[in-house]
N, C-alpha and C positions, 0 to 999 in steps of 0.2 A: 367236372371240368370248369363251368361258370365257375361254382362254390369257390374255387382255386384262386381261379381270374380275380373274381370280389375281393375273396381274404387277400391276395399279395396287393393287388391294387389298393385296399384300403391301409394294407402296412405301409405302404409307399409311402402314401398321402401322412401319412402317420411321423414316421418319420422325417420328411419335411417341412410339417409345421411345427414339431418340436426343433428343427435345426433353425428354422426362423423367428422363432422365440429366442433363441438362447443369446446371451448377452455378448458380446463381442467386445475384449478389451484388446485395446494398442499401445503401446507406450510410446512416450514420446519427448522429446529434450522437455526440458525447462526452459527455456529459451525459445521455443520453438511458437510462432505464431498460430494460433490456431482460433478463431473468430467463429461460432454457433450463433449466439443470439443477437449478438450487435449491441447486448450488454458492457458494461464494463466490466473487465476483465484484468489478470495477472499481465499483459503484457501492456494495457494501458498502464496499471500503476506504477510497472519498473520504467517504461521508456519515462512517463511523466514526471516522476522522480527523479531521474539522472539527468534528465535535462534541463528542468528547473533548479536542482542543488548549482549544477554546473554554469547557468546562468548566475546565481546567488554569489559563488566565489569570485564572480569574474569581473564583480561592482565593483565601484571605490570604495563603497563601505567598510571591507577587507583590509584594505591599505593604511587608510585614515586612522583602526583601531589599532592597528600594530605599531605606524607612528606614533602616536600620540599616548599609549597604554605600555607601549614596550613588550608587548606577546600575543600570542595569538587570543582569537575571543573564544569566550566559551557559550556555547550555544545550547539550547533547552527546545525543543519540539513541545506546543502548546495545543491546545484544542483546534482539530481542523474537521471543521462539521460538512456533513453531509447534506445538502438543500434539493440534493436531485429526485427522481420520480423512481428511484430503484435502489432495492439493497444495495451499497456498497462496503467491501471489510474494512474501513476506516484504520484497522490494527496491521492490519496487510499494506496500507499504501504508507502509514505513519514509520513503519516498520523500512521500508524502504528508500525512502527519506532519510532516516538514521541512519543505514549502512552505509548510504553513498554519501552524507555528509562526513562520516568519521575515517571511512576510508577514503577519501579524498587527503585526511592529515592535515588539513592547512585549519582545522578548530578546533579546541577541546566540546567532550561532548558530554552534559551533565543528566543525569539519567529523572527519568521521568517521576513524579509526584509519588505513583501506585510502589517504583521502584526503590524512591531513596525513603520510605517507608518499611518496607522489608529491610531495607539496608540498617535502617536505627535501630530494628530488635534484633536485630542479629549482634549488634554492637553492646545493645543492654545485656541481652545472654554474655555476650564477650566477659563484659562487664563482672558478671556473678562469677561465671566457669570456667575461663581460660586462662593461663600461666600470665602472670602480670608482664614480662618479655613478648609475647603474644596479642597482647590485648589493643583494639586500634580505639583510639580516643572518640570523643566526642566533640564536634566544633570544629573539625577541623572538614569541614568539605568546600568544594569549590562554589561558589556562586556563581550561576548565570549570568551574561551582558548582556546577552540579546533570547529572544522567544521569537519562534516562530512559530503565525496561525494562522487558519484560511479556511475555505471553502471549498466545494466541490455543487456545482450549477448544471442543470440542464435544461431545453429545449427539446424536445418533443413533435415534431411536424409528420401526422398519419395524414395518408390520403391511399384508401382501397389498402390493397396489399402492401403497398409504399409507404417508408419513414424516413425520416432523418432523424439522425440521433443526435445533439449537440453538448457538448461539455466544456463544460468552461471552471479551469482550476485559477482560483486564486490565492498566493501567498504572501504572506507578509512579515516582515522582521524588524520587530518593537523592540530598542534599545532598553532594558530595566531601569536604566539609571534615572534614564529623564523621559520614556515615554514617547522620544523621536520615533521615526518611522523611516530607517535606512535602507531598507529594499523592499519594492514590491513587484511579484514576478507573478504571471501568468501565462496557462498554457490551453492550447483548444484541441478537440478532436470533434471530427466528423464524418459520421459513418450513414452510408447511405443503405439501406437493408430491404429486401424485396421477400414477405412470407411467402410459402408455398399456396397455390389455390389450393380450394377444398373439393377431393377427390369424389364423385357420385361413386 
């Protein structure tokens, strides 16, 4: 009868520490907020992107190149480095940036260095292999007006369990022509984060 007792009781115990092991997945929107480490994260990079392009469009920089150029400008995303104290995906937030500036419509948008480099052997292949009706030239691509580059900053403040997390993006759009400097936009976040104590 004990014997009994032990063996199901120890199945028990058995059974609910593999249940508390096992890995628990949720799904959940894309859009959806969701904050663990007080890291940067996917919903910094999209809100910080939308809201800085959206500032960008809204300068007179915009106006000025369409007066005076007669169309809209064509814009190049340039190197925007990372200076903070954490990984950040740099390709995830540049990436973001890009969407919301092209779909916004009001720039053309000339595709990145790594990019218009596939773009020219694919043109040279052209060149040898595809029906001469077919084939797209060489020379003819668009040039950039303006680049945009910046940073990504942080601040750090621990005290005990307690931090601030401080970030500070800054953007900038350098005219090609002459090296002017017609928009400079930044944005902040501030996360205040409390770890758990440590359990005896």
């Amino acid at each position: 009868m004990i014997r009994t007792i032990f063996y199901h009781t120890g199945l028990l115990l058995a059974v609910l520490l593999i249940a508390a092991c096992s890995t628990k997945v949720e799904r959940i929107e894309p859009d959806q907020v969701r904050d663990l480490s007080g890291n940067w994260n996917d919903t910094d990079s999209r809100l910080v992107s939308e809201e800085m392009v959206q500032d960008l469009l809204a300068q007179p920089w915009l106006g000025q190149h369409i007066r005076t150029q007669g169309g809209q400008p064509a814009v190049i995303v340039g190197e925007i480095r990372n200076l903070s104290h954490e990984h950040i995906n740099m390709r995830t937030f540049v990436a973001d940036i890009q969407r919301a500036l092209i779909n916004s419509g009001r720039v053309d948008f000339v595709a990145s260095r790594d990019e218009r480099d596939e773009i020219r052997e694919e043109r040279r292949d052209q060149d040898l292999h595809a029906r001469e009706d077919t084939r797209k030239a060489m020379g003819r691509e668009l040039g950039a007006d303006y680049m945009l580059q910046g940073t990504i900053n942080t601040i750090i403040d621990v005290e005990g369990r307690q931090q601030v997390r401080y970030y500070q993006v800054d953007l900038t759009l350098i005219s090609l022509a002459d090296n002017r400097i017609v928009w400079i936009g930044q944005k902040k976040i501030k996360k205040f984060v409390t770890r758990p104590g440590v359990r005896s």
